[in-house]
C-alpha positions in Angstrom: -15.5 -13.2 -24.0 -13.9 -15.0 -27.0 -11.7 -12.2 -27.5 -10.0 -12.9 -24.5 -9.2 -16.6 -25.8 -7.9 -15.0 -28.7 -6.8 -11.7 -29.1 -2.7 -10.9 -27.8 -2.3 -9.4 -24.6 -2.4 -5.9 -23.8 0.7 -3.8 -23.8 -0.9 -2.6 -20.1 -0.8 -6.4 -18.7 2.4 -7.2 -20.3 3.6 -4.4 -18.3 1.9 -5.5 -15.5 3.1 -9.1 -15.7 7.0 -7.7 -16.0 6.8 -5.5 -13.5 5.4 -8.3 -10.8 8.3 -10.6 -12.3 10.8 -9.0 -11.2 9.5 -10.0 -7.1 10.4 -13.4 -8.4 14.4 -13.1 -10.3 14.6 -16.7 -10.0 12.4 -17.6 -12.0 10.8 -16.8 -15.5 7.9 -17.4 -18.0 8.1 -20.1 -20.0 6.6 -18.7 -23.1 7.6 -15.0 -24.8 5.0 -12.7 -22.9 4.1 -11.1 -25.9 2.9 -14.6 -27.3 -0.1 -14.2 -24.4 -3.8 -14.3 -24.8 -5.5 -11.5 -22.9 -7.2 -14.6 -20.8 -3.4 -16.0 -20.4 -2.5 -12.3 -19.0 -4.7 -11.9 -17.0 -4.9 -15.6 -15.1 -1.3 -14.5 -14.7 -1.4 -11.5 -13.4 -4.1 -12.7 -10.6 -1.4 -15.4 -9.7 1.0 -13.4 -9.2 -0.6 -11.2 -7.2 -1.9 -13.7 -4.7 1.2 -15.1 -4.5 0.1 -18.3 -6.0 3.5 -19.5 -7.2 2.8 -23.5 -6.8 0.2 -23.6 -9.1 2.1 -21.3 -11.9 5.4 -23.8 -11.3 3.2 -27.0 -11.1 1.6 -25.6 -14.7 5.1 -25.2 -15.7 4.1 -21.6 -16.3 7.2 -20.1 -14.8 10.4 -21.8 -14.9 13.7 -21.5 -12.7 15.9 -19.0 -14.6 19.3 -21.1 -13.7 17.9 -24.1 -15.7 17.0 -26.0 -12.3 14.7 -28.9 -13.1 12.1 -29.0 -11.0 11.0 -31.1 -8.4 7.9 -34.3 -8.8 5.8 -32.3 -6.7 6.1 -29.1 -9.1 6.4 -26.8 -6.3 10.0 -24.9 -5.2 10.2 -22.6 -2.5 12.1 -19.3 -3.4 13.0 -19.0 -0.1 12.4 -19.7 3.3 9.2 -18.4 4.0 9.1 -15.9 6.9 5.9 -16.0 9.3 4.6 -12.9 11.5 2.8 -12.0 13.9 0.3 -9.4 13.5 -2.0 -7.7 16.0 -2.8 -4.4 17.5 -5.1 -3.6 14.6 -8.4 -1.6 15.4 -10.3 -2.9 12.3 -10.7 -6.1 10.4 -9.5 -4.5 7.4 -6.0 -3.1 8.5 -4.8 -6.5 8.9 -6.4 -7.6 5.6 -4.8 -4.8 3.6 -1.4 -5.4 5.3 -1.5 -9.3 4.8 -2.5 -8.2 1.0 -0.3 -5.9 0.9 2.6 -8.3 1.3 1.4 -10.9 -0.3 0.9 -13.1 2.8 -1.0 -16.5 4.1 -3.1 -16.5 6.8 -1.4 -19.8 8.8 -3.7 -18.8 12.2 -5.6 -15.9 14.3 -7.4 -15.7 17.5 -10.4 -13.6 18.1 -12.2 -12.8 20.9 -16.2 -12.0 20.5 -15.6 -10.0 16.9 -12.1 -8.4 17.8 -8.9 -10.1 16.3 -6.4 -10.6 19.2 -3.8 -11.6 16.2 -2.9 -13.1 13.1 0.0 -15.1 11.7 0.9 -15.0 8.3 3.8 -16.2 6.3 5.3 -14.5 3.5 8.3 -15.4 0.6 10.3 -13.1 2.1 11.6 -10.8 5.0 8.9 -7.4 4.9 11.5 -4.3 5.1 11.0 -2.0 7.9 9.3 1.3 5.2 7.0 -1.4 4.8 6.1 -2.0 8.1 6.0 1.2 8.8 3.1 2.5 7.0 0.3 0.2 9.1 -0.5 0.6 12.2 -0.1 -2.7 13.5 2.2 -4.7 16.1 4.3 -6.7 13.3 6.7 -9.0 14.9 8.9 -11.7 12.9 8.7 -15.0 14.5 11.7 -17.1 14.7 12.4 -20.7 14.1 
C-alpha cells in the first residue's frame, strides 16, 4: 500500500484522469498529472466520476482554466445544474445505472411499498437525447 503513496501514476489513470477532464473544459489540475502518486490518481479519478467537483475545487485540486479566482466557499458551479424527473423504470437498478450513468444527484423520489414511482436528480449539464435514449425510462427535464 506504500507504493501507492509513492510510486508515479500509471500511464492507464493518467489517461483516465485526461479523458474525464475534458467533461469539465473550464477547469484544470493544478499540478502536472504526470507529477501524480498512484493514491493521488486514483482519489482523482473516483472524484471525478461521482461528480464530486466541490470537494476537488475546495482542495484547490482543479483550478478555473481562465485564471478566475475562486470563491470563499471554494465551490463554483460550471453551470446551471439541470434536474429530472425520472420514472417508468421496472427495476431499482435501471434508474441507478442511468442516474450513474450521468453523473447525477439524487435531490428526491417517492416509492410506493418497494416500487419507485420516480426520482429527481440533478445533473451539471443538459443529458442529450442518444443518451436518453438508451434507458428505458420516462426522462423529463424540469423547468425553473
Amino acid at each position: 500500500m506504500n507504493s501507492w503513496k509513492n510510486e508515479n501514476s500509471t500511464k492507464l489513470q493518467r489517461l483516465k484522469i485526461s479523458d474525464l477532464l475534458k467533461q469539465y473544459g473550464s477547469y484544470r489540475l493544478n499540478h502536472p498529472i504526470e507529477g501524480l502518486t498512484k493514491g493521488q490518481a486514483h482519489y482523482l479519478i473516483d472524484a471525478l466520476l461521482s461528480g464530486n467537483l466541490e470537494k476537488l475545487i475546495e482542495k484547490k485540486v482543479l483550478l478555473p482554466v481562465h485564471g478566475e479566482t475562486p470563491p470563499e466557499s471554494g465551490f463554483i458551479a460550471l453551470s446551471k445544474p439541470v434536474k429530472y424527473r425520472v420514472s417508468g423504470g421496472e427495476h431499482f437498478f435501471s434508474y441507478t445505472d442511468f442516474r450513474t450513468a450521468v453523473s447525477g444527484r439524487l435531490l428526491d423520489y417517492k416509492t410506493e411499498g418497494s416500487e419507485i414511482l420516480y426520482q429527481i436528480i440533478e445533473v451539471e449539464k443538459e443529458i442529450s437525447p442518444e443518451v436518453l435514449k438508451k434507458y428505458s425510462l420516462t426522462i423529463k427535464k424540469i423547468e425553473d
